[in-house]
N, C-alpha and C positions, 0 to 999 in steps of 0.2 A: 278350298283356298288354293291358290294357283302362284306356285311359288317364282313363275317368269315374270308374273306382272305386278308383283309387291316390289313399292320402293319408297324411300323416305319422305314421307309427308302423305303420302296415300289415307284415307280415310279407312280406319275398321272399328267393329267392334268389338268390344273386350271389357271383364270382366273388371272391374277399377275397385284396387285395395284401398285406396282411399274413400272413394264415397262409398263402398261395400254394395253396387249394384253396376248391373250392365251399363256403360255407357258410352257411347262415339268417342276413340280416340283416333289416332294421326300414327302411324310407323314413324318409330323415332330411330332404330338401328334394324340395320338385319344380319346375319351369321354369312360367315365366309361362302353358305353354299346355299344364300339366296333365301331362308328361311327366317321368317319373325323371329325377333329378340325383344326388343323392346319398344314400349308404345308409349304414347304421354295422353295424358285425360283432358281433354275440353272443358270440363267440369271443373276440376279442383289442379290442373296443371302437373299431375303426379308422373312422374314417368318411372315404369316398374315392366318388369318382363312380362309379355302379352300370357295371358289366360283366355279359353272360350268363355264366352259368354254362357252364363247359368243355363239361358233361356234358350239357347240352342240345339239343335236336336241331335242326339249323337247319330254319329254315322260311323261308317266300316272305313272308311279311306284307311289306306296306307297299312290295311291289312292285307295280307296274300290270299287271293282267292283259293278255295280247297284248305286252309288253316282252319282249326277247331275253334269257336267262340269261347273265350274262356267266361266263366258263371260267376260273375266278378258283381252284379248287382245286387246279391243275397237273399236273389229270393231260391228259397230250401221248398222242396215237394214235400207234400204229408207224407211219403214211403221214408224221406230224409230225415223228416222232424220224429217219426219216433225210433229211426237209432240215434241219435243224435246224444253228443256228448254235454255232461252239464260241464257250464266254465265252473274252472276254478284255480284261482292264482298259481297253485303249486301243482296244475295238472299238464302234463304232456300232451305235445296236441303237434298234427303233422299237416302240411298246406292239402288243401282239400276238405279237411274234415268238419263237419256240420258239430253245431256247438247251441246249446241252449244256456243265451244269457236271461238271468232272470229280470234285466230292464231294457234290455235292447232286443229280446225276442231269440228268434234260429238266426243263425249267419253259417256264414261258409270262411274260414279258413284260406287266406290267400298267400299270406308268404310270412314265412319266420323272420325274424331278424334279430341281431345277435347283443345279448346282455336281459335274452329273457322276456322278449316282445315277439309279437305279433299282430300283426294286421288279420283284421276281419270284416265281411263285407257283410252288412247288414241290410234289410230294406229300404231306412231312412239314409243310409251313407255309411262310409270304411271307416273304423274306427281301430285304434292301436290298445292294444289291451297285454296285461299282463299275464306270464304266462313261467313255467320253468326252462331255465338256460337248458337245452337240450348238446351242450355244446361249441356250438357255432362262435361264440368269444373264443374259445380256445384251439379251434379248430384252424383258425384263421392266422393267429400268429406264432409264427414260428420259436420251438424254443431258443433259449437263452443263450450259449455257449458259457462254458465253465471258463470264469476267472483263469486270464495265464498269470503264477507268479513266475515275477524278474529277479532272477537271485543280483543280490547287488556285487559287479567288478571285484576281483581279487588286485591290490592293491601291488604295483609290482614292488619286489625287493631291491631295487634300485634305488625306487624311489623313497621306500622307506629310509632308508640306510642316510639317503642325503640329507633327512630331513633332523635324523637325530643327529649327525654331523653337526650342523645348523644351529641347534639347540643348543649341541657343547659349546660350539663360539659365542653365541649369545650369553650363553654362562659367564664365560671366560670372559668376553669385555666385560659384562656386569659387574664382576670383582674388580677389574681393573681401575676403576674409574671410582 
């Protein structure tokens, strides 16, 4: 995809959350720096942020040549699958590590995330599974600062003084009258 020659109303295809399959949309916006944002569907009229199409075949674009493939599809070696960790909700688990779920087979460990999740890549697709908080919630935000208390103003003697003044006249015409 050649981001000089995308422009509004161009024909692409993409991946339509509406009708939940590939189909011919039109570039409806694009990003300050010339790249797909949003598309609208021929089909069903939806306009929602461009997706690749299922059916297309992944490529390397926009990787750096000499950069490591990261192993993000899930498929695990048999040297992997038998050290491989069994899942289990209250086990610690670090990105990279091969993990045997008992319904979704070997996967690979791709990235933690915080409140006791993890992503993991399996054969059939990435799926988020539970795991223990290793952290990462509290690691992130900064403590609290301790309560200032504000002692409250000393009253000056001045002002007191006037006010019981105040009070005796009040008295005083009160009798009066």
């Amino acid at each position: 995809m050649n981001a000089t020659k995308l422009q509004i109303g161009a024909p692409i295809d993409s991946w339509c959350t509406g009708c939940k399959t590939d189909q011919p949309h039109v570039v409806a916006t694009l990003k300050t720096d010339g790249t797909l944002n949003k598309v609208s569907c021929k089909s069903c009229n939806a306009v929602h942020v461009y997706r690749k199409p299922k059916t297309a075949a992944k490529s390397d674009e926009g990787r750096p040549s000499g950069s490591k493939k990261r192993k993000s599809d899930g498929t695990v070696t048999e040297a992997e699958q038998s050290r491989a960790k069994p899942y289990a909700m209250d086990g610690t688990f670090a990105a990279g590590d091969v993990i045997g779920h008992s319904k979704f087979g070997f996967g690979r460990v791709v990235a933690l995330k915080p409140g006791g999740k993890m992503e993991v890549a399996f054969p059939d697709g990435s799926r988020i599974l539970v795991c223990r908080d290793v952290g990462l919630l509290t690691a992130k935000r900064p403590a609290r600062p301790a309560p200032v208390v504000v002692a409250p103003k000393p009253v000056a003697e001045d002002a007191a003084d006037d006010d019981a003044e105040e009070a005796e006249t009040d008295d005083a015409t009160a009798e009066d009258e």
